[in-house]
C-alpha positions in Angstrom: 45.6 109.7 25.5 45.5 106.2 26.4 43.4 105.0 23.0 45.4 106.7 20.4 48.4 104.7 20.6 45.9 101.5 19.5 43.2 103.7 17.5 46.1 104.7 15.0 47.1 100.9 14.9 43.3 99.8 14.5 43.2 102.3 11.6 45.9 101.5 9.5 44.2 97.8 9.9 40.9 99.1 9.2 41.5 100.8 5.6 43.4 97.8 4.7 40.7 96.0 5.6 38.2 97.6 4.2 39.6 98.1 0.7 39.6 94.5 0.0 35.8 94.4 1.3 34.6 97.6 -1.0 35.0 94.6 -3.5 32.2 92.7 -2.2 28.8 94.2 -2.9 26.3 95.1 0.2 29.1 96.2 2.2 28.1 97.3 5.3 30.0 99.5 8.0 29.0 99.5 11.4 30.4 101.5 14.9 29.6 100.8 18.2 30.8 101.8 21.9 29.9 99.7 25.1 31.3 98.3 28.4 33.9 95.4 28.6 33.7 93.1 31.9 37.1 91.3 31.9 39.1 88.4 34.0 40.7 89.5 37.1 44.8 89.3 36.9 46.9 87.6 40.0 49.0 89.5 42.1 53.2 89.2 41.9 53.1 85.6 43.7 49.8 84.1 42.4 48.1 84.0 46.3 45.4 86.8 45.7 43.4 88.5 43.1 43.9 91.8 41.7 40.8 93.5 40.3 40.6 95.3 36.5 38.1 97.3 36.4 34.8 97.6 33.2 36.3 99.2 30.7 34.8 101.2 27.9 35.0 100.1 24.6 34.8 101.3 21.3 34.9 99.1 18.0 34.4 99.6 14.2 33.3 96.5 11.8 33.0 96.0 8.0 30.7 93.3 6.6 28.9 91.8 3.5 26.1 90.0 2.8 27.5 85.8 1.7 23.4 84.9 1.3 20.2 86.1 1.9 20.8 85.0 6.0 24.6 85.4 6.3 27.1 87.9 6.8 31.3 87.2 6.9 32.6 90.0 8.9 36.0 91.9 9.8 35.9 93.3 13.4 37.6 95.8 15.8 37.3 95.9 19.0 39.4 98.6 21.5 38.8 98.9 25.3 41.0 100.0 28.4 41.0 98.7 31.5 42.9 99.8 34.8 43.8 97.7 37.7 46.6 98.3 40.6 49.7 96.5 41.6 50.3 95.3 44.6 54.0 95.6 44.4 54.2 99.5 44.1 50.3 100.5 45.0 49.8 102.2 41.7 47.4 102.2 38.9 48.3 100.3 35.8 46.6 100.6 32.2 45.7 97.5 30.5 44.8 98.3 27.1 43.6 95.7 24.0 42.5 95.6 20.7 40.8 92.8 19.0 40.6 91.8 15.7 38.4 89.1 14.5 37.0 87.7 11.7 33.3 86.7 12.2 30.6 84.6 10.6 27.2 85.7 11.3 23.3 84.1 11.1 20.7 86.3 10.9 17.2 85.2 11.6 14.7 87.8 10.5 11.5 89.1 11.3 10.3 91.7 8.8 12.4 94.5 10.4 13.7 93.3 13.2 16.6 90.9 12.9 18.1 88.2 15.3 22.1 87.5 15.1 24.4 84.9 16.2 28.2 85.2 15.6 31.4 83.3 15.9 34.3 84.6 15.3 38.5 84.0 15.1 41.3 86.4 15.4 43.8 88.0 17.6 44.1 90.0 20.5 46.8 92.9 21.2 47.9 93.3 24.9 49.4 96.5 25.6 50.3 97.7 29.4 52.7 100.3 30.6 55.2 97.8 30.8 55.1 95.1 27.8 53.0 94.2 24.5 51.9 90.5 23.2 49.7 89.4 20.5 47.1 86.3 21.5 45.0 84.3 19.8 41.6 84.7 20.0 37.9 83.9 19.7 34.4 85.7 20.2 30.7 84.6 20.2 28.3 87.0 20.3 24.0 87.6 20.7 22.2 90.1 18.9 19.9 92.7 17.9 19.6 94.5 14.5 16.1 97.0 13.8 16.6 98.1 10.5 15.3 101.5 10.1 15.2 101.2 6.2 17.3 98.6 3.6 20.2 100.5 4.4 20.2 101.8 8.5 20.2 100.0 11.2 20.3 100.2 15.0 22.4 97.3 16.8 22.8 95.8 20.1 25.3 92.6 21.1 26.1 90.7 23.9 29.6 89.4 23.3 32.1 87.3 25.0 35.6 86.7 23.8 38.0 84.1 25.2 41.6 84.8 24.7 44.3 82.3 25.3 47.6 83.6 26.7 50.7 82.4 28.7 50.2 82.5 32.1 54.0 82.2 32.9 55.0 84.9 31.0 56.5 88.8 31.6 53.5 90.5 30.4 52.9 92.3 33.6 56.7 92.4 34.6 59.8 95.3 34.0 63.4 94.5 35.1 62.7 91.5 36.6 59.9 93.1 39.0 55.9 92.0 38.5 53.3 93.7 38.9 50.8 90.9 38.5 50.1 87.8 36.7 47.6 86.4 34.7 45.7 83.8 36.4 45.0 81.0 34.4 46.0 80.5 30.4 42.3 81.8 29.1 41.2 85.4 29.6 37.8 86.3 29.7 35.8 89.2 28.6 32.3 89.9 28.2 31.1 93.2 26.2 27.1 94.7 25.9 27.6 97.2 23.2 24.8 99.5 20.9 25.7 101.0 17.5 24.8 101.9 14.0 25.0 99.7 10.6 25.1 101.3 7.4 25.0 99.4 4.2 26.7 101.3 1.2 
């Protein structure tokens, strides 16, 4: 299946993660799933666009309360996307999985809560050819209506911008390409819904 190669990854990440943040007290855990809008790549000599397609996505975060309006956060983010070559007319997987450390404002309302994040990390490209680790950054617009002290619903409007190297063989296999990025930053946007549990 195309997402357990980069689940198993994100979970050995995730429990390491998350044993250093069990230290911290009002840890929270959150899941979410949503759609991923992304850049479109270039074709093998940069003169026309190849579309990727909306990708689902599905991400797992822990977090913990720095102050009464602050959260530091430890993200991940998987989605899949597919687009097709123009070299051999078939479908390609694009496949990534961020990872991103966030700081997050809350501005509350009695139970309904307001969030704006920023975040720095890394993104993992992985495509039936080649894999490369990016750098990477995220800002994202939320929702949180907190059922109780310790359940809560989310919704996000994110965008991460990821900066890669347009001149290299991400996209390419014995000395064939099947595309190209198109510029040095790719862009994705992601609406997402999930659940937050503080523990």
């Amino acid at each position: 299946m195309v997402y357990q190669r980069l689940l198993k990854k994100a979970f050995a990440l995730y429990i390491t993660i998350f044993s250093f943040s069990a230290f911290a007290t009002d840890v929270e855990f959150s899941a979410f799933l949503g759609q991923m809008y992304s850049s479109d790549l270039a074709d093998s000599t940069a003169d026309n666009t190849l579309s990727v397609d909306a990708g689902g996505n599905f991400g797992v975060a822990v977090a913990w309360q720095d102050s009464p309006n602050g959260q530091g956060q430890i993200m991940l983010n998987v989605v899949s996307h597919d687009f097709k070559s123009d070299v051999t007319e078939q479908d390609y997987s694009l496949d990534i999985m961020y990872a991103h450390f966030n700081g997050i404002a809350q501005f509350r309302q009695q139970s309904y809560v307001t969030t704006v994040s920023l975040g720095l990390g890394g993104a993992y490209f992985d495509n039936d050819v080649n894999e490369e680790l990016y750098p990477s950054a995220t800002v994202a617009f939320g929702t949180r209506y907190e059922f109780s002290n310790r359940v809560a619903i989310i919704t996000e409007l994110r965008g991460y911008a990821t900066l890669v190297d347009d001149d290299d063989d991400m996209f390419c296999e014995n000395e064939i390409c099947h595309a190209q990025f198109k510029d040095s930053l790719w862009m994705e946007s992601n609406i997402s819904i999930g659940l937050a549990i503080k523990f």
